[in-house]
N, C-alpha and C positions, 0 to 999 in steps of 0.2 A: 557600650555593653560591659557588666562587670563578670568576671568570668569568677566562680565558686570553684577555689581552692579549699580541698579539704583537709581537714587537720590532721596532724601527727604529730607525739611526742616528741621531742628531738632526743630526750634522756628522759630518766627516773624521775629527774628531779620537777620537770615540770607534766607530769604526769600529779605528781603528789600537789604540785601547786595546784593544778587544777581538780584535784579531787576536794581538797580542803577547802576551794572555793566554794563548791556546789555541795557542800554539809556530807562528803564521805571520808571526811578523815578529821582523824583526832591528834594531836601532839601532846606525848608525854613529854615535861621539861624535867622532873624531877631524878635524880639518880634510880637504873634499874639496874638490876644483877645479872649479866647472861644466863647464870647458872641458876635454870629451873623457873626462875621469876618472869625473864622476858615470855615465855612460854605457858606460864600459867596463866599472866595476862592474858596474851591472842588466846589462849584455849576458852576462859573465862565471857571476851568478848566474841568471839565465834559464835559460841554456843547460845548467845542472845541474839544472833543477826545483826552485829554492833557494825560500827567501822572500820576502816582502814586507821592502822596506826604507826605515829614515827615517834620512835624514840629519838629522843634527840639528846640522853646522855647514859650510856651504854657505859655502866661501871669496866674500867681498863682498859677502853680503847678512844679512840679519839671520834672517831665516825658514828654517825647518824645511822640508822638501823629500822627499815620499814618492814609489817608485816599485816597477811589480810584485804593484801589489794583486790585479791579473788573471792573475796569473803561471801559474797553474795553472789546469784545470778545477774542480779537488778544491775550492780556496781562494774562487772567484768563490761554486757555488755551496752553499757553509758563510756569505761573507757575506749571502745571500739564504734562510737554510734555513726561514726561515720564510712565507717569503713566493712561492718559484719556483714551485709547484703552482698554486695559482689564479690566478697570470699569465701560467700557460700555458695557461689554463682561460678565460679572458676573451681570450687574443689567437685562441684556436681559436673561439672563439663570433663575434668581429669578420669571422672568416673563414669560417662557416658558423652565422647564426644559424639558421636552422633546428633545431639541436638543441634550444634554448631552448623552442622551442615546442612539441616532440613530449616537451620533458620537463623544463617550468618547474621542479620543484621539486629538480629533481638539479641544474641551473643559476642556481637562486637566486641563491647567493652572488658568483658571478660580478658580476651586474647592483651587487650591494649592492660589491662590489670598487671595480666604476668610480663610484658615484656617489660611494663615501668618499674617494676619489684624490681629488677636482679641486682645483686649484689654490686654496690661500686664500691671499688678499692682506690683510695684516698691519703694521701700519707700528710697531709697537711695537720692533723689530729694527732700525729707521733707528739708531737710537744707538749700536751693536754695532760698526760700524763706522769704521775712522780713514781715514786719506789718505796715501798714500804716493805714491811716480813710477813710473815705467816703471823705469829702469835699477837701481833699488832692488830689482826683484826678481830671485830666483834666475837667471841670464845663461847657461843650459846650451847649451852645445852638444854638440852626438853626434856629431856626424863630421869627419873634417878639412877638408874643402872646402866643409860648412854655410857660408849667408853670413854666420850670425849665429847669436844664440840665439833659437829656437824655442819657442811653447806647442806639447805635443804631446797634451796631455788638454783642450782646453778644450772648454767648452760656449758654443756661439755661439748667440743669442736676437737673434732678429728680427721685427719685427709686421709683417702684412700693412697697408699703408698704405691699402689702399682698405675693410677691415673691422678697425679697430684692438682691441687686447683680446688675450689672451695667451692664448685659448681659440683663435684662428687665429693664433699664433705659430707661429714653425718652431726649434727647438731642435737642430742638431747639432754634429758634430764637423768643425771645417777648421781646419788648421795657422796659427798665429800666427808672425810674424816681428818680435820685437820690436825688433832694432838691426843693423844696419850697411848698408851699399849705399847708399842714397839716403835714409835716411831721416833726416830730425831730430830728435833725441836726445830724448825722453820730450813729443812732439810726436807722430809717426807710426809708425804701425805696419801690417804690410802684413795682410792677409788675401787666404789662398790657400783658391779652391772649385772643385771639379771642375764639368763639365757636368751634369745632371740632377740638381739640390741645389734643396732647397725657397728656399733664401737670392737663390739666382741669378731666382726666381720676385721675389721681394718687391725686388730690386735692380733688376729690371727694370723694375714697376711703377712704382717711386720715380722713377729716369729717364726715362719716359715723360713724367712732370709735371712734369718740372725740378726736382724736390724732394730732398734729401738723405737718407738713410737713416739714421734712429738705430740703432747696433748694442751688445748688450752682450752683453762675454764673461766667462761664468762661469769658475772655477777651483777646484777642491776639492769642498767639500759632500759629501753620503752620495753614496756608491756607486753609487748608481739612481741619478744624475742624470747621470753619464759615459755611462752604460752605453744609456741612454734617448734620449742623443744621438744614437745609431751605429745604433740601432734600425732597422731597416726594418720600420713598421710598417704593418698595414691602413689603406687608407684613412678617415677619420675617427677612428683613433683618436690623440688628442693625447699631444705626449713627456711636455708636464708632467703629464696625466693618467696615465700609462704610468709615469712617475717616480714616483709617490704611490704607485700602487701595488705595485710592485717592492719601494719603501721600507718600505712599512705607516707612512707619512707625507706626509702632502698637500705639497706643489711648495710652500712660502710663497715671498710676492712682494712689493715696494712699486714706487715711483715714486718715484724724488727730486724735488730743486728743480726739476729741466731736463728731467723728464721720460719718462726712462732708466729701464728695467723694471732691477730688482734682483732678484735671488735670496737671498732673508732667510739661508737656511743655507749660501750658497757662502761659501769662505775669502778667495776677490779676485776683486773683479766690476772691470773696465774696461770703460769709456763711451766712444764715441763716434762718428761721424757720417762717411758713407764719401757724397761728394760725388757726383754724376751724371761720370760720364767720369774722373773722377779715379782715375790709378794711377800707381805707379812699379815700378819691376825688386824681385821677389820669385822671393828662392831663392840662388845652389843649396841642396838640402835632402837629402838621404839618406832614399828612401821604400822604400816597403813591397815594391816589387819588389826589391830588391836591388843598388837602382839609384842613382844622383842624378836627379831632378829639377830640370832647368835654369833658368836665370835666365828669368824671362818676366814681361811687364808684367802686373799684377792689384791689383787694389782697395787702394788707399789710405784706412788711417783716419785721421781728424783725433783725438788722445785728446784727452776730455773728465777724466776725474776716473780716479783708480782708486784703489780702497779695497780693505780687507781687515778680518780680526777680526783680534783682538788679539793670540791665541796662531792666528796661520795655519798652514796646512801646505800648501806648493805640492806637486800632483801634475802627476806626469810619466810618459811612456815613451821608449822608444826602439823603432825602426822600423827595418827592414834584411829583408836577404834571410829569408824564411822559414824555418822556424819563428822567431816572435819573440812578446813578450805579447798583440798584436793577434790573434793565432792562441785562443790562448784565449777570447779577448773574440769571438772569432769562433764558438767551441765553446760557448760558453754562450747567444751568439744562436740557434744553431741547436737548441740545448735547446730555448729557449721560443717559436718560429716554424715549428719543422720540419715541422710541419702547413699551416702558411700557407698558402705559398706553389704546393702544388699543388692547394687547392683554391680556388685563384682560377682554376688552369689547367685546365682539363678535360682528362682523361683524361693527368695526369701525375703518377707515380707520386715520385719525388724528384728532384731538383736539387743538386748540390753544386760550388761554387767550388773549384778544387780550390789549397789552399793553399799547395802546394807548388810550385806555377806561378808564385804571386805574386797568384794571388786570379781577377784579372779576366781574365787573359789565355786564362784554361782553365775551361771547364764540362762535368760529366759530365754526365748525365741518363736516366732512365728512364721511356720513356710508354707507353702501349698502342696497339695496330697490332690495331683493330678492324676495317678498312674491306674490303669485298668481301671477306667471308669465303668466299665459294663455291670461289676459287682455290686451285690445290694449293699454291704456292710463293708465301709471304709476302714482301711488300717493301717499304720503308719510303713510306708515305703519309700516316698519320695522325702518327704521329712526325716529319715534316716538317711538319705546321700547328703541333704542339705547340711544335718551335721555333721557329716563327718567333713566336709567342705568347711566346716565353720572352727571345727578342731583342729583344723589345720591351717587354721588362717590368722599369722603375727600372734599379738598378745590372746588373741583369744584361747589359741593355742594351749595358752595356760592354767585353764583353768578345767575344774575337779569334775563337778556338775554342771550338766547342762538339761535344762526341761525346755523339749521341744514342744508345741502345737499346731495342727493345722488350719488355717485361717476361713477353709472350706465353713468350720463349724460353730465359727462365733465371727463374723468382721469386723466387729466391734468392739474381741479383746485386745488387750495391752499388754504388754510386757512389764508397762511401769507402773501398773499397780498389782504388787505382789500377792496380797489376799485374793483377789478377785483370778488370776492367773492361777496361783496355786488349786484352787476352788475347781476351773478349767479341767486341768492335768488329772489331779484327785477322782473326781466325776468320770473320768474317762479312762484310766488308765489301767492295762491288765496284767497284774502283777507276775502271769506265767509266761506271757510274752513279749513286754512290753521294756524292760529293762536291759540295758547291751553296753559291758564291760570293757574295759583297754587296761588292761593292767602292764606293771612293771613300767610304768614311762615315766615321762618328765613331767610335771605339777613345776607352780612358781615357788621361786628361789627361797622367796620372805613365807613360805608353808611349810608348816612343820610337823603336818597330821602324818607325813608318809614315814618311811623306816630309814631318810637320807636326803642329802641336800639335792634338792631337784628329783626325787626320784616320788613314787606313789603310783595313785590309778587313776581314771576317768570313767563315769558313768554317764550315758545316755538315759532319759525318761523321755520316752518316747508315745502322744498318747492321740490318736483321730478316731472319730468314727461319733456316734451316740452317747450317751451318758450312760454308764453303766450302774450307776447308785446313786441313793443321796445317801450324800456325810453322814455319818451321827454328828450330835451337833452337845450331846448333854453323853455323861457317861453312865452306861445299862445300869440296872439293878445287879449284882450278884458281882460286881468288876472288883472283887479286892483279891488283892495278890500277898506271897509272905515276907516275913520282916525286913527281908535284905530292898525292897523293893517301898521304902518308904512316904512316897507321895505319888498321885497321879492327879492330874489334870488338863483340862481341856485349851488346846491353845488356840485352834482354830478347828472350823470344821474339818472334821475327819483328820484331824492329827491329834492322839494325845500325847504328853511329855509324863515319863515316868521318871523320879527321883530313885537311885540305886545308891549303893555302896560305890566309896570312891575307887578308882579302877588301880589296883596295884600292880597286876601283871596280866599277861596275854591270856595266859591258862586261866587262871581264876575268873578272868572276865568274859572265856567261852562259857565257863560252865555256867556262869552267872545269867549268862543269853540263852542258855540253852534250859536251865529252868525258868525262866521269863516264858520261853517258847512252850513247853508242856503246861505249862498253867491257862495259857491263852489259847491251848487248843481245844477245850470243850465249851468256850465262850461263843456266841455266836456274834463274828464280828463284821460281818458281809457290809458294812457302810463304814470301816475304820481302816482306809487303806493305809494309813502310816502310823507308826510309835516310835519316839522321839524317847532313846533313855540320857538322860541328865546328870547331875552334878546338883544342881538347885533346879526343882520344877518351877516353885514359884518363879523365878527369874525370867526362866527361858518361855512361859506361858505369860508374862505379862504384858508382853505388844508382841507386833508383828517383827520387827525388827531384831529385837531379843532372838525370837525364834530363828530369824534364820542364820544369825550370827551365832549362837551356839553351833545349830545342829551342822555348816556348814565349814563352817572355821577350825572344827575337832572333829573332822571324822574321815579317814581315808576310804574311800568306796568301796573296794576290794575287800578289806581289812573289816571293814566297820557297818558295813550292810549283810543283815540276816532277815530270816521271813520265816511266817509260824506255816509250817509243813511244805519245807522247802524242797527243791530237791533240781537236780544237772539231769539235761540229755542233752548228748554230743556235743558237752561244752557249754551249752546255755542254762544258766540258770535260771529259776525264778521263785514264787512260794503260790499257795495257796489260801493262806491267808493274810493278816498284814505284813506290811515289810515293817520291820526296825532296821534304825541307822542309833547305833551304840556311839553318842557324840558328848561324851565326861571326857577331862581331860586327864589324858596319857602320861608317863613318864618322860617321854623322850620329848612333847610335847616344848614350845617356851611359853615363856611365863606370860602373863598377862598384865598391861599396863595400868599404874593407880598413882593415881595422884597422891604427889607426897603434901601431909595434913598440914605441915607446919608454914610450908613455902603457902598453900592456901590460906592460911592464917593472918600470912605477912603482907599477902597484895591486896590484901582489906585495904591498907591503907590510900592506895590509888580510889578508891568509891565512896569512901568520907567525905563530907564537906569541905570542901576547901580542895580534894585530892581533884586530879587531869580528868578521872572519868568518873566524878561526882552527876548521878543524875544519867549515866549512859547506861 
C-alpha cells in the first residue's frame, strides 16, 4: 500500500523552485536598484497579473530578493493545493465546534491537522545559520518620499512575558524600517503597529514591569508562515500552529545564546530588544491606502544579531493604492475564514472590507432583521446590534464606514459586488433615520481624514425594508449650480460627484457646503440619495472603484457628512434631502502616492528584447 504524503515547502527556496517549474515565476539576472526600481517592476508586473519574480542581483547586497509570490489568487492557492481544504476545515471547527460533535468521524482529520501542526523546537538548525548586518541586506525602497528602506513581508515574533513559550507567542505582520531618519546605522530599527495588534498586548505588559521586550523578526521561510502572520485568526488558535498546518510542516524553532526565539526554516531572523518608552520618528512609508503614512514616533529596536542561511532569498511587496498583491493575500484569507467570522456574530450573513476603499475605511455587510416580525413595514433593528458587534470586532473595528443590509430582502445580494450592493442600500435607505454616528473614536492608524493619529468617527448606513425609489440614473433638466461648483456628474445610480473649489480651510469649506445645500433645495431630488463633492469629478465618476476610493479615503463622517435640509433631534441626526459626503482632500490630509516618471522610464529596459520580462 503506498500511503500519500503531502507536500510542504521546507523553505523559500524551494517554494520558488517549484513555482518556476510550473511557469509562475520569472528570474531577473540583470543588475536591479532597490531604490524605487525593484518596486516599479513588481508594481508594473502586478498590475498585469504577471508572475512571481527573483531578483537574483539586487544592486548592494549579496542576496537574492523574491517578490509577488501572492500576486495572484490562482498562484497563492496552487502553493497551498495541498493543504487549503482541511485548513479551511479546522479554522470552521475553531469557529463552530459543535460540528465535531454531531459528527466526530467526518471531523476526524481536522483534530489530527492541529495536533500534527504544532510547533517543534529543534536546535539541530542552529548551525544553518551565518551573521550578517542590517545595511548588508537588500536596502528597497518603493516610493519616493519612503524614509528609508523598508521589511514589507516580515514575520514579527513576540512572547507574552507574563506566560513565556511560543504556544502564547503573537506572530504577525508590521512594517520594518531599517535605515535612515534617526536611526543608527545596523544598531536600530524602527517597528511600526497599528492599534489592536497582539504585539501592542505583550509591549504593554513588558512596560508595565520596566522590562524590555525581546523581539524577533522573521524574513522568507515557506509560504504559511507570511501568510499565518496576516491571519485573523479564532481565538485560541496559534499562527505557528496555523503555519504547520497550512504548510504540511510543523513551525521549527530554537533559542539562541541570548535567548531570542528563532525560526529554524526562515531565510533572516533579526533580534532584538525594544526598551519600555523608547522610540524615535518612523516613516514616511507609502501604505495600502494609496496614501503616505507620516512620520510619527513608535518603537525603537536595539538590533541584537541578524542571521540568515546561506543561499537566502529576501521576500518583499509593495503596497499602494488598491488593487495591489495585499489584495490577493486578502482573497486567499477570505478563502479559508469566510465562514468565521459570522459565526462568531449571530445572525450575520457576510462581511466584506471592501478593497477598493483601501480595506478599512469601508465595510459592506449582510445580517438578518428578525425582530418584531408582526410589523407590516421592516426596519433596520437587529442589523443595528449586528453592527455594532461587527464595530467591535479586531480589525474590523477600524474602520470609518460601514453599509449594513438585511438579507430578508434580497438573498441573492453580495457584498462583493459593490455597484449592485451600493444600488441595494441607496434604494432603501431613509436618510431621517437611517444613518447612526460614533464620534471622537479611534479610526486606523495609516488614516488620515480624522483631526489625529487614530482618532476620527464612524458611521453606520443602516438600510431593510422595501425600496423606497428608484435612482436617478441621468442628471434632471435645470441641475446647474454656481461658479465655485464647476463639474457634476453622474457616477453611478443615485450618486452624483460634484467638482468644487479646492478645500483650503474648515470655514470656507462649511460655507461652501452650505451654499451647495441652498441651491439644491428647490431641486426636486427625491431619487438622488447621495452627492459626492470632489477634487476631479471626472476621476472620481470614471469607475466604480474611483468612486469609492475618493469618497472613502477623504472624508471623516462626523466632519464631512452634510444633507440638504438637515436637521438633530435628541442627538440624532439626519436630512431630508440628499446626503453629501464633502470627500476633496484636506490640509492635514497625506499626500498621495505617484510614480516617479523617470524610474518608469528606466525599467523599460527589463521589456525590450533581449530584457528578463521581454514578452511578459
Amino acid at each position: 500500500m503506498i500511503t500519500f504524503v503531502p507536500m510542504g515547502y521546507k523553505n523559500l527556496a524551494a517554494c520558488v523552485a517549484d513555482l518556476e517549474k510550473h511557469g509562475h515565476l520569472i528570474r531577473i539576472k540583470e543588475e536591479v536598484d532597490p531604490y524605487l526600481e525593484m518596486a516599479a517592476i513588481h508594481l508594473r508586473v502586478y498590475e498585469n497579473q504577471g508572475p512571481a519574480l527573483l531578483f537574483e542581483n539586487v544592486k548592494g547586497s549579496k542576496f537574492k530578493a523574491v517578490s509577488n509570490l501572492f500576486g495572484t489568487l490562482e498562484r497563492s492557492k496552487f502553493m497551498f493545493r495541498d493543504s487549503l481544504a482541511k485548513v479551511e476545515e479546522l479554522v470552521g471547527l475553531r469557529s463552530d465546534p459543535i460540528k465535531a460533535l454531531k459528527n466526530p468521524f467526518k471531523y476526524a482529520g481536522a483534530g489530527l491537522t492541529a495536533l500534527s501542526a504544532l510547533p517543534l523546537k529543534q536546535s539541530l538548525f542552529k548551525s544553518t545559520f551565518e551573521k550578517t548586518t542590517i545595511s548588508s541586506l537588500p536596502q528597497i525602497v518603493n516610493w519616493p518620499m519612503d524614509g528609508g528602506p523598508f521589511i514589507t513581508m516580515p514575520q514579527v515574533f513576540t512572547e507574552d512575558i507574563d506566560r513565556p513559550g511560543v504556544m502564547n507567542g503573537n506572530l504577525g505582520m508590521y512594517r520594518i524600517q531599517l535605515a535612515g531618519n534617526e536611526y543608527l546605522t545596523d544598531q536600530e530599527i524602527g517597528l511600526h503597529y497599528q492599534i489592536h495588534r497582539g504585539i501592542g498586548v505583550h509591549q504593554t505588559k513588558a512596560n508595565d514591569k520596566g522590562q524590555p521586550l525581546k523581539v524577533s523578526i522573521f524574513v522568507g521561510g515557506p509560504p504559511s508562515h507570511p501568510l499565518a502572520a496576516v491571519m485573523p485568526l479564532p481565538e485560541g488558535l496559534s499562527e505557528l500552529t496555523f503555519a504547520g498546518a497550512l504548510g504540511n510542516r510543523r513551525f521549527r524553532y530554537f533559542y539562541d545564546e541570548e535567548g531570542f526565539t528563532i525560526s529554524a526554516d526562515a531565510d533572516f531572523v533579526i533580534t532584538g530588544i525594544v526598551y519600555p518608552q523608547d522610540n524615535k520618528p518612523e516613516g514616511p512609508f507609502g501604505d495600502h491606502l494609496g496614501y503616505y503614512s507620516l512620520t510619527h514616533p513608535f518603537p525603537l529596536m536595539k538590533v541584537h544579531n541578524v542571521y540568515h542561511k546561506k543561499d537566502a532569498i529576501w521576500s518583499f511587496t509593495v503596497v499602494g493604492r488598491p488593487p495591489q498583491e495585499d489584495t490577493s493575500f486578502g482573497a486567499l484569507i477570505h478563502e479559508i475564514t469566510g465562514a468565521a467570522i459570522p459565526q462568531e456574530i449571530s445572525g450575520l450573513k457576510e462581511v466584506n472590507a471592501v478593497d477598493a476603499a483601501g480595506v478599512h475605511p469601508l465595510l459592506f455587510a449582510i445580517g438578518s432583521e428578525r425582530y418584531t416580525p408582526y410589523l407590516k413595514e421592516r426596519k433596520p433593528q437587529e442589523i443595528l446590534t449586528i453592527a455594532n458587534h461587527i464595530l467591535g470586532k479586531n480589525q474590523l473595528s477600524l474602520a470609518k464606514y460601514l453599509f449594513i443590509a438585511a438579507r430578508e430582502d434580497n438573498e441573492e445580494l453580495s457584498t462583493n459586488n459593490i455597484s449592485a450592493f451600493f444600488t441595494h442600500i441607496l434604494e432603501r435607505i431613509d436618510l431621517r433615520n437611517d444613518l447612526h454616528f460614533y464620534t471622537n473614536t479611534t479610526i486606523d492608524t495609516l488614516d488620515y481624514s480624522g483631526d489625529g493619529l487614530n482618532t476620527g468617527s464612524k458611521v453606520v448606513f443602516a438600510a431593510a425594508g422595501e425600496k423606497r425609489r428608484e435612482l436617478m440614473d441621468v442628471l434632471p433638466d435645470g441641475f446647474h449650480l454656481s461658479a465655485e461648483f464647476t463639474d457634476q456628474q453622474m457616477a453611478i445610480p443615485g450618486v452624483v460627484v460634484i467638482q468644487a473649489n479646492a478645500y483650503l480651510d474648515t470655514i470656507k469649506a462649511k460655507q461652501e457646503i452650505e451654499t451647495l445645500k441652498d441651491q439644491l433645495k428647490g431641486l426636486s431630488l427625491t431619487t438622488l440619495p447621495l452627492i459626492v463633492v470632489c477634487d476631479d469629478a471626472s476621476f472620481t465618476a470614471a469607475n466604480i472603484n474611483n468612486l469609492v476610493w475618493v469618497t472613502f479615503t477623504r472624508s471623516n463622517p462626523a466632519a464631512d457628512i452634510n444633507g440638504v435640509a438637515d436637521f438633530t433631534v435628541d442627538k440624532h441626526w439626519g436630512c431630508n434631502g440628499p446626503l453629501i459626503i464633502d470627500a476633496r482632500k484636506k490640509p492635514h490630509h497625506a499626500p498621495e502616492l505617484i510614480k516617479d516618471a523617470d524610474v518608469e522610464e528606466r525599467i523599460n529596459r527589463f521589456w525590450e528584447k533581449g530584457g528578463a520580462l521581454f514578452g511578459i
